[in-house]
TIKE-7532 format. One record per residue (C-alpha): residue number from 1; residue in three letters; x, y, z. Coordinates in pm, 1 decimal. Layout:
BEGIN
  mipa  kevex      east     north        up
   NUM    ALA         X         Y         Z
...
END
This chain:
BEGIN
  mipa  kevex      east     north        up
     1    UNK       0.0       0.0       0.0
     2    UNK     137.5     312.7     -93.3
     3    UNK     -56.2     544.1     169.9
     4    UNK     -70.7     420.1     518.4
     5    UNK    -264.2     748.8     663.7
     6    UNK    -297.6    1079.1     575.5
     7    UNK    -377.6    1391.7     777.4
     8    UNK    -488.6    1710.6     630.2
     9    UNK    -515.8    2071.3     793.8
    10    UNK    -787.5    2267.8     584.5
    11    UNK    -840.2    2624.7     660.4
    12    UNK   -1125.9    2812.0     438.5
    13    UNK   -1050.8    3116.9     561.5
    14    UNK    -688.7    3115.1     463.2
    15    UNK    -813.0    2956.9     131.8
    16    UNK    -506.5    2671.0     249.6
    17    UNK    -463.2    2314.5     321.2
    18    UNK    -166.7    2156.3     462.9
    19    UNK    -131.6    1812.3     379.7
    20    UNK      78.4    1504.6     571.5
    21    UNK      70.5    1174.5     395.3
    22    UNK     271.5     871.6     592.6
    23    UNK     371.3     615.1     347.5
    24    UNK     510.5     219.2     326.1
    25    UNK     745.8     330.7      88.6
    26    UNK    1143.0     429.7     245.9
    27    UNK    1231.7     762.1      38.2
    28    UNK    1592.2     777.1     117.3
    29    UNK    1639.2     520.8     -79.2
    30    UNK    1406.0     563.6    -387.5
    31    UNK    1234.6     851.9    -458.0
    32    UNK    1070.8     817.3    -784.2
    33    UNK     702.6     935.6    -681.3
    34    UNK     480.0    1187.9    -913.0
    35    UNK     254.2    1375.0    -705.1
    36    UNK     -30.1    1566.2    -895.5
    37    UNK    -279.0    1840.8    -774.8
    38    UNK    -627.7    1789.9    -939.8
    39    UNK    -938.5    1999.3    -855.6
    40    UNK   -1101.1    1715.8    -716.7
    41    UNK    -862.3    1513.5    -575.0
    42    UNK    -470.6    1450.5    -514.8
    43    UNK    -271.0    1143.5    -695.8
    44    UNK      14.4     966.5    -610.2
    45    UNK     260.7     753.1    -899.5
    46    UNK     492.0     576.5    -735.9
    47    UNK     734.1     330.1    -990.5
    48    UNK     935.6      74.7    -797.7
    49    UNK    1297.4     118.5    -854.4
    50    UNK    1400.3    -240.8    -804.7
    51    UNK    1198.5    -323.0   -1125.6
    52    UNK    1501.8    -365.6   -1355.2
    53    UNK    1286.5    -442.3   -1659.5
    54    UNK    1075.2    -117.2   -1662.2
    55    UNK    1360.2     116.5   -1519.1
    56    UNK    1496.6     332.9   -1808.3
    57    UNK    1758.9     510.4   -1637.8
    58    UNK    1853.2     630.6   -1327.4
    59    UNK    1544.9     865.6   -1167.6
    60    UNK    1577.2    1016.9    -857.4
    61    UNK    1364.0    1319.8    -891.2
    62    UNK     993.3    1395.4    -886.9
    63    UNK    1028.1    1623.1   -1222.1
    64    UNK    1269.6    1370.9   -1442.6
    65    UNK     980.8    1114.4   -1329.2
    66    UNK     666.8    1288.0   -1446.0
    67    UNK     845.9    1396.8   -1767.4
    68    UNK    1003.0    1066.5   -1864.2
    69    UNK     680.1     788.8   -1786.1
    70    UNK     303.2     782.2   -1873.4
    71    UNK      22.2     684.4   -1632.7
    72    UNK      33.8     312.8   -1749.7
    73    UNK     369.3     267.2   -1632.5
    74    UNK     334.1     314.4   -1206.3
    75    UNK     349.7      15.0   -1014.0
    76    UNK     144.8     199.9    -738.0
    77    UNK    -109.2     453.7    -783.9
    78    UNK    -324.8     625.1    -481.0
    79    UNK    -576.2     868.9    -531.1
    80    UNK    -721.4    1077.1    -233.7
    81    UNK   -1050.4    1243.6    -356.4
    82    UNK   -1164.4    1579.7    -192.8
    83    UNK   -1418.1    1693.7    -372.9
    84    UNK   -1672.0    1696.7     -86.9
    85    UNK   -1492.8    1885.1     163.6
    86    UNK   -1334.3    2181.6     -65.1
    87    UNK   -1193.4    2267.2    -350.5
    88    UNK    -817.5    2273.3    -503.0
    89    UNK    -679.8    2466.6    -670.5
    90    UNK    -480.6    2267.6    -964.9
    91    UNK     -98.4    2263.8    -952.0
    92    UNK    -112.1    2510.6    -670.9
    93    UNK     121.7    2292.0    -428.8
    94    UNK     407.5    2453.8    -226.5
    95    UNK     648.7    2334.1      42.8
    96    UNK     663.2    2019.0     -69.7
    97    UNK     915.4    1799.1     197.8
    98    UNK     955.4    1434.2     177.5
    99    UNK    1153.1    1276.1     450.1
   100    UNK    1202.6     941.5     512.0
   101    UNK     837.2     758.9     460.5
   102    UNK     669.7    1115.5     469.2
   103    UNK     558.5    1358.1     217.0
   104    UNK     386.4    1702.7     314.2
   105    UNK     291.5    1987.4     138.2
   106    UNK      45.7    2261.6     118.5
   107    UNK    -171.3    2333.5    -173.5
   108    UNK    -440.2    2604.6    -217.0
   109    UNK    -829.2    2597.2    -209.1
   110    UNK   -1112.5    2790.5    -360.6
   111    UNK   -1418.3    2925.9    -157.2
   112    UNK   -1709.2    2678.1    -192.6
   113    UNK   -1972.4    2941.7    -157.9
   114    UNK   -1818.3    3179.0    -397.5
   115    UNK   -1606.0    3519.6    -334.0
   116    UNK   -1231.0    3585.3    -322.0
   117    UNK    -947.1    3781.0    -149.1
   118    UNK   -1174.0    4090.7    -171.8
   119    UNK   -1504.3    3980.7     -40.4
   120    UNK   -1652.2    3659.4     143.5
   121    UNK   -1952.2    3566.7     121.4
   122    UNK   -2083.7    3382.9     494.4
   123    UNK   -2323.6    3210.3     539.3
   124    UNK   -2602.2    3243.9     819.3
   125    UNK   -2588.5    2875.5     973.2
   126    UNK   -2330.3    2868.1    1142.5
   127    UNK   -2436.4    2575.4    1420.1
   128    UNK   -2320.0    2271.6    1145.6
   129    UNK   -1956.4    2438.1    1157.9
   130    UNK   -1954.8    2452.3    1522.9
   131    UNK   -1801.1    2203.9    1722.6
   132    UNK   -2006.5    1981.6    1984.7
   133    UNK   -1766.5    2033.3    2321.3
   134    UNK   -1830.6    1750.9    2579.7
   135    UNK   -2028.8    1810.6    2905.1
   136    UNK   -2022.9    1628.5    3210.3
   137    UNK   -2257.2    1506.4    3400.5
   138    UNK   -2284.3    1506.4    3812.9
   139    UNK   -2373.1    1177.3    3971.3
   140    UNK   -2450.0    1357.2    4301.1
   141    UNK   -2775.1    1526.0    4430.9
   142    UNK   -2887.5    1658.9    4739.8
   143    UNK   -2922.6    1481.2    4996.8
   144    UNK   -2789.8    1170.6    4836.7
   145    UNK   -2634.3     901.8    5103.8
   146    UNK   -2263.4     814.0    4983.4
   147    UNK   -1956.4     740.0    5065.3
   148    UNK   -1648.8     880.3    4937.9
   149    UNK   -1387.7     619.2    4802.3
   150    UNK   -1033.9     598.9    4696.2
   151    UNK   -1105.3     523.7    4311.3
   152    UNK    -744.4     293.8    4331.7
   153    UNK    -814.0      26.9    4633.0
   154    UNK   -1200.2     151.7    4746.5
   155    UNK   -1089.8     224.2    5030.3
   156    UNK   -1337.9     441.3    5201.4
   157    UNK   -1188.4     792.6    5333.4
   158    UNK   -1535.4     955.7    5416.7
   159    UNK   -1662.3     964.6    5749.0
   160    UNK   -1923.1     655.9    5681.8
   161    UNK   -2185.3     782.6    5458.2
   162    UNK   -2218.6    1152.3    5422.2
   163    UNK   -2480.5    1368.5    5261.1
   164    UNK   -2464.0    1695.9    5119.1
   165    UNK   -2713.1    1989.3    5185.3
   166    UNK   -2602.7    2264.0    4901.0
   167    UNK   -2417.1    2141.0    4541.2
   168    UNK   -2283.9    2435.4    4364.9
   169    UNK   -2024.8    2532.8    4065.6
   170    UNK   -1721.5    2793.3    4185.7
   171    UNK   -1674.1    3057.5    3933.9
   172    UNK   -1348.6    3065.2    3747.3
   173    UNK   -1049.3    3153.4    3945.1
   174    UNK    -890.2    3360.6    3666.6
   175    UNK   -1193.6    3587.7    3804.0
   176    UNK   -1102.5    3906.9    3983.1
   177    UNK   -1352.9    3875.6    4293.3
   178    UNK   -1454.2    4233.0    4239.3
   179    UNK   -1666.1    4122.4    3940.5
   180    UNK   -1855.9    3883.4    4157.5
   181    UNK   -2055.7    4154.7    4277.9
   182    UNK   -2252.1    4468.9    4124.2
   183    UNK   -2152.9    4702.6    4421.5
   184    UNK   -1882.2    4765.4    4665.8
   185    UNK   -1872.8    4596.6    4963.2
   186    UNK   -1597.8    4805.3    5170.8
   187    UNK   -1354.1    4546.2    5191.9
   188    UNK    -992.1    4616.6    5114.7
   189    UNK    -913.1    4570.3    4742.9
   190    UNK    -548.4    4438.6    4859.5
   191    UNK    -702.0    4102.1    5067.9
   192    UNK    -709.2    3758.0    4897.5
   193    UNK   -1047.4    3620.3    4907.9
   194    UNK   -1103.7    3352.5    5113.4
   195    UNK   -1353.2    3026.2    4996.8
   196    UNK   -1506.1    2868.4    5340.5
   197    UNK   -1785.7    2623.1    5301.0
   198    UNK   -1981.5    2454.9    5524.2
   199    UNK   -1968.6    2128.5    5642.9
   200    UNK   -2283.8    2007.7    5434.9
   201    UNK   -2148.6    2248.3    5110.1
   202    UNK   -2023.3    2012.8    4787.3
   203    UNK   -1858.8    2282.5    4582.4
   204    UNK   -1724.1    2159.8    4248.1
   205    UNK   -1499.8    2327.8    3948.1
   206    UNK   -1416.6    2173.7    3618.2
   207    UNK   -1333.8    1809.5    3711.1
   208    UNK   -1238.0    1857.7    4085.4
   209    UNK   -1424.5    1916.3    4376.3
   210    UNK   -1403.2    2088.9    4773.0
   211    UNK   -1512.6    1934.5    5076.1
   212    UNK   -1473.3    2034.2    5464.4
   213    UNK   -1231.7    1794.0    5584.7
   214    UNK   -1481.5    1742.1    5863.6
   215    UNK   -1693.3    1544.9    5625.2
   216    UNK   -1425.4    1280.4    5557.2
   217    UNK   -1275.6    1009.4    5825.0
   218    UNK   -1073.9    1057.6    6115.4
   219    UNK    -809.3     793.6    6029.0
   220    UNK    -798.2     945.8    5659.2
   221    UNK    -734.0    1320.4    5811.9
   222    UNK    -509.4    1213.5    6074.4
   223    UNK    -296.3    1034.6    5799.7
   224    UNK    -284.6    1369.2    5610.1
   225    UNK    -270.5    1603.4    5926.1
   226    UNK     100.2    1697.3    5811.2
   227    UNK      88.2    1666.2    5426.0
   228    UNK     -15.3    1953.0    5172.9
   229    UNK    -101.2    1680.2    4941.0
   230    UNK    -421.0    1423.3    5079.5
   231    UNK    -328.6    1049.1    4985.7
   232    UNK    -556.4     741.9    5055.7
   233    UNK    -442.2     624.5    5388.6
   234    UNK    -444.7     201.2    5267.3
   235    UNK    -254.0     277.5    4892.9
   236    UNK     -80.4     577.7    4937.9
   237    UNK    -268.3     703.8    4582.4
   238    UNK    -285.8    1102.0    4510.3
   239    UNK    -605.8    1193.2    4561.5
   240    UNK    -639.6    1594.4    4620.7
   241    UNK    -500.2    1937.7    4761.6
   242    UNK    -551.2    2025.8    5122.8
   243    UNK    -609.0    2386.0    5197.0
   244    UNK    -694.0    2489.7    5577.6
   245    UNK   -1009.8    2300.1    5643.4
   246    UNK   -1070.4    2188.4    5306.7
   247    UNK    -987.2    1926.9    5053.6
   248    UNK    -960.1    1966.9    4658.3
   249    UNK   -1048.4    1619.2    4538.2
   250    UNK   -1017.1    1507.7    4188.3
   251    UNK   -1245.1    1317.9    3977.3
   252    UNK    -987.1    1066.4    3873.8
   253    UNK    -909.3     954.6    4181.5
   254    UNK   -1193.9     933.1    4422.0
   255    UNK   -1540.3     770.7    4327.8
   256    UNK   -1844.0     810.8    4542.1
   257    UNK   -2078.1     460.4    4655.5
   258    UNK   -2436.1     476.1    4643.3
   259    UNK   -2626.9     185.4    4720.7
   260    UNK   -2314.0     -42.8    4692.7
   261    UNK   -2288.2      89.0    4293.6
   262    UNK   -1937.7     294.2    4298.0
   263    UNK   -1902.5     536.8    3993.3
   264    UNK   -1659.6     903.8    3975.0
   265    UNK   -1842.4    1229.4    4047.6
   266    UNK   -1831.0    1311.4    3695.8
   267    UNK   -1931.8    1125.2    3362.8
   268    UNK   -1894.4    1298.7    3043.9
   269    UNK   -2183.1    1273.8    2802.9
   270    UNK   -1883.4    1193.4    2531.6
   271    UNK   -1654.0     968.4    2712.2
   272    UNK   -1384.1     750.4    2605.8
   273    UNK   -1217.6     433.8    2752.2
   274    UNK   -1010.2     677.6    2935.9
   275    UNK   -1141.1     883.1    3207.5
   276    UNK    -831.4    1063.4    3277.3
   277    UNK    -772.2    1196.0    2936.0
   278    UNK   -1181.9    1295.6    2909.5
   279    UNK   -1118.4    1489.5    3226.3
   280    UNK    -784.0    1659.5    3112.2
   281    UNK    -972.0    1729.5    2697.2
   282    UNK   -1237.8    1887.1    2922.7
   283    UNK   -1063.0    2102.1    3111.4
   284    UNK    -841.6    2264.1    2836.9
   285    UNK   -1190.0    2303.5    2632.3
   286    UNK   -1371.4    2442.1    2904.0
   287    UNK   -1055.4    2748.4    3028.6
   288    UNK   -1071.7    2795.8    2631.7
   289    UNK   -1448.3    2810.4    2606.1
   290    UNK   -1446.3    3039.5    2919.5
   291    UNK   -1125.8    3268.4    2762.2
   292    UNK   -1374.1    3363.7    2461.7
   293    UNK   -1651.0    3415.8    2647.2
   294    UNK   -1854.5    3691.5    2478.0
   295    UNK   -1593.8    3702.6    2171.8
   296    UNK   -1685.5    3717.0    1828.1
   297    UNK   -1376.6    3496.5    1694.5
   298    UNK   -1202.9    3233.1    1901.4
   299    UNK    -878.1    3416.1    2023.1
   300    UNK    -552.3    3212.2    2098.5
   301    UNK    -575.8    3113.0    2435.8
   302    UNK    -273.2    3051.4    2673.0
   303    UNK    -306.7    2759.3    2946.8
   304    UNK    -107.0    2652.8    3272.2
   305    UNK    -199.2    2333.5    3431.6
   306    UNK     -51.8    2282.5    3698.7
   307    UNK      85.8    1951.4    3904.9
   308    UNK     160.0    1911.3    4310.0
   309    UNK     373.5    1624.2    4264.7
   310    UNK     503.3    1650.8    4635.3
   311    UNK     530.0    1897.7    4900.0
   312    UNK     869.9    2054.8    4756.1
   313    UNK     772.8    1971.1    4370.8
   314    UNK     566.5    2105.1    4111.2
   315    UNK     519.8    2030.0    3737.9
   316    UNK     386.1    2281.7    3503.2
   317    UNK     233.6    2223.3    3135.3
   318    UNK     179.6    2512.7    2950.1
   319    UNK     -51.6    2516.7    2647.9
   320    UNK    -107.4    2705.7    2347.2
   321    UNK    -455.1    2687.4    2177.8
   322    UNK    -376.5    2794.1    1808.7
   323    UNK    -668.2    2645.7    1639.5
   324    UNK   -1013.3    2595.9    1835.3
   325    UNK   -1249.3    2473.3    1543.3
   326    UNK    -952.7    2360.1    1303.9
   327    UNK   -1121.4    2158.8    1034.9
   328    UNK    -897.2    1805.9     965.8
   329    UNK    -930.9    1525.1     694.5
   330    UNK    -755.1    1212.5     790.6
   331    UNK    -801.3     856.6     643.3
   332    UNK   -1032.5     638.4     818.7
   333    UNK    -894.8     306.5     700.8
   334    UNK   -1145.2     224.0     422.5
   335    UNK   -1087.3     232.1      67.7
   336    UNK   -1406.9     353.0    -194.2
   337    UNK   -1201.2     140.4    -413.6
   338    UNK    -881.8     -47.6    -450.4
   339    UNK    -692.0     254.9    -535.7
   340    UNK    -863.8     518.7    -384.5
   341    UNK    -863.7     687.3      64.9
   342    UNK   -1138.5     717.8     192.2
   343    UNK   -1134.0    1041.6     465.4
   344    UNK   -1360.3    1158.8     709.0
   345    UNK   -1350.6    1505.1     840.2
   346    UNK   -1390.0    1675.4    1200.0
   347    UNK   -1319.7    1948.7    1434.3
   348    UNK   -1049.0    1993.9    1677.5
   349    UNK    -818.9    2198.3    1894.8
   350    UNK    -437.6    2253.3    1795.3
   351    UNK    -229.8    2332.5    2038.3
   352    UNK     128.8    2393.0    2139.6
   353    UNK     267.5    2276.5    2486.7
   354    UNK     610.5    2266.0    2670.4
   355    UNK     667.5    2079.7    3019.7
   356    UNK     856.5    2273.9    3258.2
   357    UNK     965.4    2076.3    3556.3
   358    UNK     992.2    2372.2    3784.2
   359    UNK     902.5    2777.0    3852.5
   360    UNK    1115.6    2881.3    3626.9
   361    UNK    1144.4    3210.2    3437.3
   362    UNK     943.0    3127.4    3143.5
   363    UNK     636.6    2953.3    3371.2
   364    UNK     639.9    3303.9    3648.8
   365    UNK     628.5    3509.4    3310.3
   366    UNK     335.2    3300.8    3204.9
   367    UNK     115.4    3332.8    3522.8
   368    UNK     236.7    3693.7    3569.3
   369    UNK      41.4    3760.6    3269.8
   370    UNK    -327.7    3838.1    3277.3
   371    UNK    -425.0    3671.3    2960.0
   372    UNK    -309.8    3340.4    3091.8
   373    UNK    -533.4    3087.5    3275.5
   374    UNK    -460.0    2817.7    3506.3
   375    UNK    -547.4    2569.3    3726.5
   376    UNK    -463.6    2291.4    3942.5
   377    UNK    -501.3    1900.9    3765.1
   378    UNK    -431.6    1565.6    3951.7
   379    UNK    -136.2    1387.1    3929.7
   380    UNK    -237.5    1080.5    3735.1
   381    UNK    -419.5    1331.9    3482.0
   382    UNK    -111.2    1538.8    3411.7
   383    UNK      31.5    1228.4    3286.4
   384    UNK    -214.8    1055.9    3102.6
   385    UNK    -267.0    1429.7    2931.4
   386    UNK     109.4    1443.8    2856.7
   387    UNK      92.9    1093.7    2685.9
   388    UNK    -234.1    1178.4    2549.3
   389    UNK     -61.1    1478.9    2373.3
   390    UNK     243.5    1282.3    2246.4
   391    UNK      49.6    1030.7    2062.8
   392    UNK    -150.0    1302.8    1905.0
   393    UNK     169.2    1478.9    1752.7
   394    UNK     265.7    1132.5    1583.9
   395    UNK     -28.1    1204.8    1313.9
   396    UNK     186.1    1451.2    1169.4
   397    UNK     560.2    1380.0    1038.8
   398    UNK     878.0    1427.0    1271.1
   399    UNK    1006.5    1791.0    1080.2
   400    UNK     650.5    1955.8    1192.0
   401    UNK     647.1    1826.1    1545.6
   402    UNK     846.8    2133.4    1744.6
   403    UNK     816.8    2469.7    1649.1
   404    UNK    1051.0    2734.3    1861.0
   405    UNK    1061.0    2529.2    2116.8
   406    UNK     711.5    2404.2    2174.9
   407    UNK     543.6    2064.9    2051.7
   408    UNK     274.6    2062.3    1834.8
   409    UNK      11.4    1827.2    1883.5
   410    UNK    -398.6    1816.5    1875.2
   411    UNK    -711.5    1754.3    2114.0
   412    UNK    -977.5    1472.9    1980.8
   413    UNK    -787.2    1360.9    1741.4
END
């Protein structure tokens, strides 16, 4: 097979697509390959340089190949046919790399609903464009009788079964606690606010949760007592953030039992195999969503998720939405015909990211600035996220993976 996947960035706006193509073919060593840019669709020759008895002479070049052979005379011919999602522009391709198994380029597209560089023409339904970002649902209502659980060993850390009177969502940190209110209260400007809830109060934000530490066990509390970080007191597992009389549990980690059914706090309406990478895609889409709240265009948003690894340690991933509703073809695996890809399109996020392993310049120059957001994510999930983001860079070929100093890699891919 002469395409294994391909992976195509299409922007309308920019009137652009970048293409990847990952092939079975090595091109250090033979590089005869004729690619050609048809309105409808992109075709790749390939002739096989081991053939000695069709081999005329010695080709090495994409030009000397195209000029020298007729169709009839490729051993391998792949057509990719993109006629439904836009429009190329013929033998409009630029940047073309090949490296290795790889080939990328960029090629040019026409408007589907007419216009040009001058005018554009919108349309007014815009809802079939928009992306469908996941929601989560909250296993938890008032009153409910549960117990809270280490989600490793089930190990229960509440104080028996507990019950909560009031279930509410915190506002955004990123907030200044000024805007909270419509008038002034006479407070200094200059104190930190302070959150104190109640014993009964479940107070949740993103994928996390606060509790008074009152509500959970004696044994679990007095194995914390002296540790910033609150671990299950059987398995040692990271479960949460301690913070005077309250405790910042995760999602991830802790599941509540109801009736002898155990389940996490959250479930998202979308959800993978994967809880941990469902709450970490959720949390990046929801600081974005909340970034460009009341925003006519989706603006670049910069991201800090942060890690409490240990008392003395902290990890830091910063993030750098580029591309909220970026519109990507990629092969699906099935073939219209023996020669032809099949691709399926979709929306998702683009980001760049960098893992800093400490405060360091760069990371106090990040949260010094106001149009940066952060929060705090589990341990576990700043992993599985991390991994999650690796494997998503691999769609794209090794020369495009870093890009002054960042990685490059995508969200629900």
């Amino acid at each position: 097979m002469l395409i294994k996947s391909i992976f195509m960035e299409v922007r309308s706006r920019l009137r652009s697509c970048n293409v990847y193509i990952t092939t079975g073919i090595d091109f250090t060593k033979n590089c005869n390959l004729k690619i050609s840019i048809q309105s409808n669709c992109i075709v790749l020759n390939y002739y096989d340089d081991n053939d000695k008895t069709k081999r005329r002479d010695s080709l090495s070049s994409i030009e000397s190949l195209s000029d020298c052979y007729s169709e009839d005379e490729y051993d391998v011919t792949s057509i990719v046919p993109i006629e439904e999602f836009c429009q190329i522009i013929p033998n409009s391709m630029s940047c073309l790399k090949i490296d290795k198994n790889t080939v990328s380029f960029r090629i040019l597209t026409e408007p589907r609903n007419g216009g040009n560089f001058y005018n554009e023409l919108l349309t007014s339904n815009t809802n079939e464009s928009t992306p469908k970002s996941d929601q989560i649902k909250i296993n938890l209502k008032i009153h409910d009788e549960v117990k809270i659980t280490c989600a490793n060993c089930s190990n229960v850390i509440s104080d028996n079964i507990v019950k909560f009177d009031r279930i509410l969502e915190l506002p955004s940190t990123n907030m200044d606690m000024s805007e909270w209110f419509c008038h002034g209260h006479g407070h200094n400007s200059n104190t930190e606010p302070v959150l104190k809830s109640n014993k009964s109060d479940f107070l949740y934000r993103l994928t996390s949760f606060v509790i008074n530490n009152k509500v959970l066990s004696e044994k679990s509390n007095k194995f914390n007592s002296k540790r910033e970080i609150y671990h299950c007191n059987r398995c040692l597992a990271w479960l949460g953030l301690k913070n005077k009389d309250t405790v910042k549990l995760f999602n991830s980690e802790v599941k509540i039992n109801q009736g002898n059914v155990e389940k996490h706090v959250f479930t998202h309406k979308t959800a993978s195999e994967d809880l941990k990478i469902d709450d970490f895609i959720f949390t990046i889409e929801k600081l974005t969503q909340e970034f460009n709240l009341g925003l006519q265009y989706t603006m670049m948003c910069k991201i800090i998720l942060e890690c409490t690894i240990s008392t003395t340690s902290k990890q830091y991933l910063l993030i750098w939405v580029m591309d909220k509703e970026l519109q990507v073809l990629r092969s699906c695996g099935e073939h219209i015909e023996s020669d032809k890809i099949k691709l399926q399109s979709c929306l998702l996020t683009k980001i760049l990211y960098k893992i800093e392993l400490s405060l360091n310049d760069e990371v106090e120059a990040w949260l010094a600035d106001p149009g940066v957001v952060s929060t705090d994510i589990s341990k576990s999930m700043f992993y599985r996220g991390v991994e999650h983001l690796q494997n998503m860079s691999l769609k794209v070929p090794e020369l495009f993976r870093n890009t002054n100093g960042y990685c490059v890699s995508y969200l629900n891919v």
